[in-house]
N, C-alpha and C positions, 0 to 999 in steps of 0.2 A: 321836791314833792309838794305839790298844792294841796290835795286833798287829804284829810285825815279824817278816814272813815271811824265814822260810829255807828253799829249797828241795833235799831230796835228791831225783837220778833215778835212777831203776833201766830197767834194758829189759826185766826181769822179776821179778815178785815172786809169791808165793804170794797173797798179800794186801795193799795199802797201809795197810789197818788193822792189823794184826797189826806190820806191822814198825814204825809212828805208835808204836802200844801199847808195842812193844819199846823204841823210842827214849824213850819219858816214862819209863819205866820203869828206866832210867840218866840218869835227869837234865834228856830234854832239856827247853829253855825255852819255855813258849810262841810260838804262829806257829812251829813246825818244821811242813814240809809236807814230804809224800812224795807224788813221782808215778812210774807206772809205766806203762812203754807196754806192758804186757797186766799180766794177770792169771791165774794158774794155777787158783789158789784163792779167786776172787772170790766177795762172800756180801753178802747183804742183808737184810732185814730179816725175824724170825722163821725165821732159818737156811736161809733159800733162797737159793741161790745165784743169782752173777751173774756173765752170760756175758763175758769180758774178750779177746777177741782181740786179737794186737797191732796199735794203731795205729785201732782202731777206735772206743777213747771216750775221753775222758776219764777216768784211775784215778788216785781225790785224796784224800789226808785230812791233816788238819791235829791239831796238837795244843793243844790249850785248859786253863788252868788257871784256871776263873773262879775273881774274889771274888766267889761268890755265895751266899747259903744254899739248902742241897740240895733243897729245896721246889722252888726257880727253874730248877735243872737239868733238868728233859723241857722248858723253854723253850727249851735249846738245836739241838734238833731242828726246831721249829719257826722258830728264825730263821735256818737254815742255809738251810731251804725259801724262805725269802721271798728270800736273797742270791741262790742259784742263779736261783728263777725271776728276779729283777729283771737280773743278770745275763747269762741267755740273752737278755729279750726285748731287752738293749742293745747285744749283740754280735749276736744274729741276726735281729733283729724277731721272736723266735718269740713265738706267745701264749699262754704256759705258764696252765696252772692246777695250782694243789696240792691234790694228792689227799693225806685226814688220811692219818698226821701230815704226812709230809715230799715224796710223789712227785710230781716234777712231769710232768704230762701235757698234751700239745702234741694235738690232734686226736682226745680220748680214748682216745689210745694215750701208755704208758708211754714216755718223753724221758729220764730222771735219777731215779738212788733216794740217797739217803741213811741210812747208819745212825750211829747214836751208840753211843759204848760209854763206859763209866767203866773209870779204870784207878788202882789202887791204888799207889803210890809211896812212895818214902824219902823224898820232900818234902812232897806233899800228893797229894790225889785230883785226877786229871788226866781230861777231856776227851778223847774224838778222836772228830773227824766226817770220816767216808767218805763221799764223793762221787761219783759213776760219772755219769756225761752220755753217751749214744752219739751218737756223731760221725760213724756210718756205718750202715748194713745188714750190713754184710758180717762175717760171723761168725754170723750171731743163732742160734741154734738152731730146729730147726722149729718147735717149741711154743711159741714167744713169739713169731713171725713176725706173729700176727695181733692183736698186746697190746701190740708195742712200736713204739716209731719210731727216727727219728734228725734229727739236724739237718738231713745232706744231704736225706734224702727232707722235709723239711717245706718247706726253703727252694731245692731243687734246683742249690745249690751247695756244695761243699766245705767243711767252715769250718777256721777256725783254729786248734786246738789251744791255741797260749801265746797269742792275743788273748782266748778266754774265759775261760782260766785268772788272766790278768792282772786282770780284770773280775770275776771270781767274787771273789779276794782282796781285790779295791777293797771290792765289797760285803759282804763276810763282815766285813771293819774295821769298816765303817760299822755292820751291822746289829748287830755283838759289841760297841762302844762303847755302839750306844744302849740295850741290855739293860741295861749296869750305869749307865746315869744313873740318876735319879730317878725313878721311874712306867714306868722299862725294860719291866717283864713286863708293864702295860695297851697300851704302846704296841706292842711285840712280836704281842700276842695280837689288837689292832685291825689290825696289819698283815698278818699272815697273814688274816684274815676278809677282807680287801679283795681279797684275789690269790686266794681257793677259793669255788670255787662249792658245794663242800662245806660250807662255815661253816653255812647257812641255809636251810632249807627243802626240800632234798634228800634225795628217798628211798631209802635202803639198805638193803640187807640185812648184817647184824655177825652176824660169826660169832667165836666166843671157844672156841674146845675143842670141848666136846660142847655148848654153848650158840647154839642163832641164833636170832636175831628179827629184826624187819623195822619201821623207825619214820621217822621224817622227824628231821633236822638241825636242833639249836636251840642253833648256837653253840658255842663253849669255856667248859670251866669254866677257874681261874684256874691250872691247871698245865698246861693244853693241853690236858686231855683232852675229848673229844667228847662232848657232850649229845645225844641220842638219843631224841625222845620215841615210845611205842610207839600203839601203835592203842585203848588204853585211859585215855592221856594221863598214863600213869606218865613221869619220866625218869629215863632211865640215864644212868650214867657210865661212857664208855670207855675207858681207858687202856691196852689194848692188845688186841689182834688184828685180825683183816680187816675193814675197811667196804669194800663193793661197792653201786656206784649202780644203780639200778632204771630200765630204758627204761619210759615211761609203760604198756606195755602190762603191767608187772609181770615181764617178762625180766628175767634180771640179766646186769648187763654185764659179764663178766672182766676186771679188770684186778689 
């Protein structure tokens, strides 16, 4: 067991990353978790925000200090993905898949986003993964009403709050152990290909800035990022902005 969670709770926070960030940042030790039952200042990936009502998700981040080399770290995003999905479908039967890098989506609607940050320290370079799971409808904002879900709506009952959260942490041990055994980042990177239907043969559209094209899914390269072959049989490399998946008729789906 690597990590030995400690949990802080708050009833309100601006951010549970910001305050994870603040606490590495005086010291704390790895497995310091922050949870908060809302969020003011909720935020996600590529600075969009994310809606936090109280009592209505999930609001998690943990602090991480791998021994790893920095090459390995965007691995950590990805195996936060495989914990959370393996962890909802345990606690809820939900049938998550991960959308690149880290969101898991239940019904192709958006379930849970994760963001990773690095943070600078008087110790070393520390980790923190932010977590967000809706655990409700209620709050959403109009504009994502038609892109997100929740547990209740998927499974039509309530769930648990500290049963998933207990289960996420089981998993996140397990999956933060096996990154640093031996062959960690292939089996990491094979585990996530088994839980996205993204990994393989799925057509999207990547948009990067003032850059979009449109190619079909051919796998991870060895830091996670997304192979992309285009309609010329060029491949690209993705490591960061939007992929959106394409309905056969050549729609794109929002998520």
């Amino acid at each position: 067991m690597l990590l030995h969670p400690t949990i802080l709770r708050f009833d309100s926070l601006p951010s549970t990353n910001t305050e994870a960030a603040r606490q590495a940042t005086v010291g704390a030790p790895e497995g310091l978790c922050v949870v908060a039952r809302e969020q003011t200042e909720g935020r996600g990936r590529l600075g969009r925000g994310w809606a936090s009502p109280p009592d209505a998700g999930l609001y998690f981040s943990i602090v991480l200090r791998p021994r790893l080399g920095m090459e390995m770290w965007p691995l950590l995003s990805l195996m936060a993905a495989i914990a959370a999905s393996d962890a909802l479908r345990e606690t809820c039967g939900v049938d998550a898949d991960i959308k690149w890098p880290n969101d898991i989506h239940a019904g192709g609607r958006k379930l849970c986003g994760i963001l990773a940050e690095t943070v600078e320290t008087s110790q070393s370079r520390a980790a923190v993964l932010g977590i967000g799971i809706n655990l409700t409808n209620a709050g959403f904002p109009e504009e994502v009403r038609a892109v997100a879900t929740s547990i209740e709506e998927l499974t039509g009952a309530k769930p648990d709050a500290e049963t998933i959260l207990g289960a996420l942490l089981n998993a996140l041990d397990e999956c933060y152990a096996r990154l640093h055994a031996a062959g960690g980042a292939e089996e990491t990177l094979r585990g996530w290909m088994r839980r996205s239907s993204y990994a393989e043969g799925k057509r999207v559209t990547v948009s990067l800035g003032a850059e979009i094209f449109v190619g079909t899914t051919r796998g991870l390269a060895e830091d996670g990022a997304l192979r992309v072959e285009t309609s010329d049989g060029q491949i690209k490399i993705v490591r960061a902005g939007d992929v959106t998946a394409l309905r056969h008729t050549g729609e794109t789906i929002t998520n």
